[in-house]
C-alpha positions, 0 to 999 in steps of 0.5 A: 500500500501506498502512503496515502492508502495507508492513511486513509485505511486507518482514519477509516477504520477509526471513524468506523469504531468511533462511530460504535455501530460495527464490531471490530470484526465488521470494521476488519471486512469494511477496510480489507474488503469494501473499502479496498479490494481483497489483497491491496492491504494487509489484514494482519496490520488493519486488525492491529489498527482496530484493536489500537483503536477499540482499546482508545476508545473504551478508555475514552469511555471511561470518562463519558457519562452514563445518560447523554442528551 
């Protein structure tokens, strides 16, 4: 993968786990199957990125509120 495909693999594996509607399994086929095509990325490397991000996120979870708006 390119430079440039890297960043957007990984900005759109964050969005896509931020957003809190796909499981980190949902999000893996998103980027290694619709986003690129099967093969144009690494898939070892894209779960690495998603599991770095789900750990961000549920410690950013920690400080939120338990009712919001």
């Amino acid at each position: 993968m390119e430079e440039g495909d890297i960043a957007y693999a990984r900005e759109a594996a964050c969005q896509l786990i931020w957003s809190g509607f796909y499981s980190p399994e949902e999000v893996h086929e998103i980027v290694t199957e619709e986003i690129f095509e099967s093969g144009q990325t690494d898939p070892e490397l894209v779960m690495q990125w998603i599991q770095e991000e789900v750990a961000l996120k549920a410690q950013a979870e920690l400080t939120w509120h338990e009712v919001t708006d």
